[in-house]
N, C-alpha and C positions, 0 to 999 in steps of 0.2 A: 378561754381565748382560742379563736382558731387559726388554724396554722395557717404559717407565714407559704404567699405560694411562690416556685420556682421563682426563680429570675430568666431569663431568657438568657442561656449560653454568651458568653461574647463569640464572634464567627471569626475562625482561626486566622492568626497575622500571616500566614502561609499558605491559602490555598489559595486557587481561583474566586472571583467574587463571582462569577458570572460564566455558563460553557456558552464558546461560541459554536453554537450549531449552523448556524445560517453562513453561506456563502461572503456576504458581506460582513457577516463580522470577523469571518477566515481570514478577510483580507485584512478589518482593522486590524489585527492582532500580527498579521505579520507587516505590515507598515510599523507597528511600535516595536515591535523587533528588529527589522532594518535599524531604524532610526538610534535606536539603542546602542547597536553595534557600531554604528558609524561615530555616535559620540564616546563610546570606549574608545575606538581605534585612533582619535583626535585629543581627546584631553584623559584617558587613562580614565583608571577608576573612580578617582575621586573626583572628576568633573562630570559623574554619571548620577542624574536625578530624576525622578519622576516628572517634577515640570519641564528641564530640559526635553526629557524624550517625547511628553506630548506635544511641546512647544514645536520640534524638528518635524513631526510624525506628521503635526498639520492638525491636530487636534485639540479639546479643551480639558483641561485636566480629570472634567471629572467623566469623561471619554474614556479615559485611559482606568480611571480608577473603578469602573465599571467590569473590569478583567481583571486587576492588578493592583490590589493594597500595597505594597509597597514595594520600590525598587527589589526586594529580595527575591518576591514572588516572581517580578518577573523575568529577571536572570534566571532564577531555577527552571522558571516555564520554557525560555530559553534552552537550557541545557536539555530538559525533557527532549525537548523538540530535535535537539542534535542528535541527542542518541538514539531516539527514534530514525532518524535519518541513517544514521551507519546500519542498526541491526538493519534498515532496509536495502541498502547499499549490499549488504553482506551476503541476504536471502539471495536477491537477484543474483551474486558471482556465485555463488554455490547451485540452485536451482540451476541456472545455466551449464556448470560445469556436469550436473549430474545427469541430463537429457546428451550428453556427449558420447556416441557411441567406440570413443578413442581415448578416454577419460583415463583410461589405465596404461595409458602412453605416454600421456604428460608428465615432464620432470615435475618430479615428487617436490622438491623443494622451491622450485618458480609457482607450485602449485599454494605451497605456504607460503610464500613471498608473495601474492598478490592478497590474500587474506588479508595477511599482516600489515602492507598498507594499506589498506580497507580501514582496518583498525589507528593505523598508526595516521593516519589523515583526521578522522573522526574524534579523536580521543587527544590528539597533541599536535600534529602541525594545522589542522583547517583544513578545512572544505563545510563550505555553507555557513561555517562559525569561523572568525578572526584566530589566531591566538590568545592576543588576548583575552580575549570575549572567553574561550574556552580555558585559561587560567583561571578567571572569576569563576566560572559554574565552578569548577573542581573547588577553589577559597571556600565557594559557599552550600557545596554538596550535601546532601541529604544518605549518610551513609545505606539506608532499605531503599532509596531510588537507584542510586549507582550500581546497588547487587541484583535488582531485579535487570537491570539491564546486560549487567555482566553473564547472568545465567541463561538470558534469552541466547546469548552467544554460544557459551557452552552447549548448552542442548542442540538448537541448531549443527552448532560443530559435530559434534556427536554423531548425529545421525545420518551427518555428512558421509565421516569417515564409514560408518557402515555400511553404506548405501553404496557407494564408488569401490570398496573391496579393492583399493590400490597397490598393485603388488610391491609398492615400497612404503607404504604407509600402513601402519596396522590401528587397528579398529582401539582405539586407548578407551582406557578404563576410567570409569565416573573419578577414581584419583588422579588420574595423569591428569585428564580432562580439566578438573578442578584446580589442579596445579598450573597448568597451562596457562587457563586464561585467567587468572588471579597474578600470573606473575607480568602475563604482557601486559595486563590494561593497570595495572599495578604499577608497572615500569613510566607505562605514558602518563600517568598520572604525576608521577614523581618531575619527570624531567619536565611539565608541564609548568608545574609550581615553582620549580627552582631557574625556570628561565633556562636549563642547559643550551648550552652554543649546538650540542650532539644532534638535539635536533631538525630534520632535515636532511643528515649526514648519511652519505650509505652507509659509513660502517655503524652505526645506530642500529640502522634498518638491518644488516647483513647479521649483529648480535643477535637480534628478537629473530632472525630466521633460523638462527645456529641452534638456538635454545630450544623453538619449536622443535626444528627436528631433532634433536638429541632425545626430546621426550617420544616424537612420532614412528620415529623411525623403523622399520621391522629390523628384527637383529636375526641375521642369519648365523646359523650352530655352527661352528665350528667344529667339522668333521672331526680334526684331526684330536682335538683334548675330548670327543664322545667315544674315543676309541677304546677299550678297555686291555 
């Protein structure tokens, strides 16, 4: 008898069916995203469907499903897309800040404070993604997506603080660092999911800056307890 041969893989309920490399399909894809968002932002989640979205987008179903087997795909693709968006968002203030020939003048903590809402826009209140919209990605999160993004951070940050040699910031160590940004995008996640009223609120925002620095901060010796 000879052997039975493979069967052909079924092709994952989760990835992209198709990369869009070409300009025009750049744009289908962010048309079925718009449209996506706009019908989250109108009937919530459970009014959100694959033929809705190609139906609004202007498209024919199997348009859409040429990118995107199923609604999950492409909220996640979605969410990719955000956090793509922030780590770029992030490069650009840091990059910027580091070409700064006055860079170790600026208040240390408005310095973490514009970070943080970098973050805290990206990851929980919106910019380029609803709230809600960025509720769902986090429901439907891909726990090794979320950390590869979170470390893009990290490192980044990192090499920040190296780089700038801030005389009130000190250069934190892969633990601080790791602690760091697990607890901010950790925090925006949470209050994310549970709808908090907090967000938006400066004192939210003024927390997650308090925390930063408590981790960042350089701690001057006290002379007077090195005395012997």
């Amino acid at each position: 008898m000879s052997a039975a041969k493979p069967s052909k893989k079924p092709e994952p309920a989760t990835s992209l069916r198709r990369q869009p490399a070409q300009a025009r399909a750049q744009q289908t894809i962010q048309t079925l995203f718009k449209a996506a968002a706009q019908i989250l932002d109108k009937e919530g989640e459970g009014g959100l469907s694959t033929n809705k979205v190609a139906a609004v987008a202007g498209f024919s179903i199997g348009t859409l499903y040429q990118y995107f087997p199923s609604k999950e795909v492409l909220v996640r693709a979605m969410a990719a897309r955000g956090q793509e968006l922030v780590v770029k968002e992030l490069e650009r203030y840091l990059t910027e800040l580091e070409t700064l020939e006055n860079v170790q003048q600026i208040d240390g903590q408005e310095l973490l404070g514009q970070a943080i809402r970098i973050l805290l826009r990206g990851f929980a209140t919106g910019k380029g993604l609803s709230q809600s919209l960025i509720r769902l990605c986090w429901s439907l999160e891909k726990p090794e997506e979320t950390a590869s993004a979170v470390r893009q951070v990290s490192d980044r940050l990192a090499i920040f603080f190296e780089r700038i040699q801030h005389p009130a910031l000190q250069s934190p160590s892969s633990a601080q660092m790791f602690v760091l940004t697990r607890s901010v995008i950790g925090t925006l996640r949470s209050a994310s999911l549970e709808k908090s009223p907090l967000l938006g609120s400066p004192a939210f925002e003024a927390a997650l800056v308090q925390m930063a620095w408590a981790l960042l901060a350089r701690q001057e010796m006290d002379t007077r307890s090195s005395r012997v």
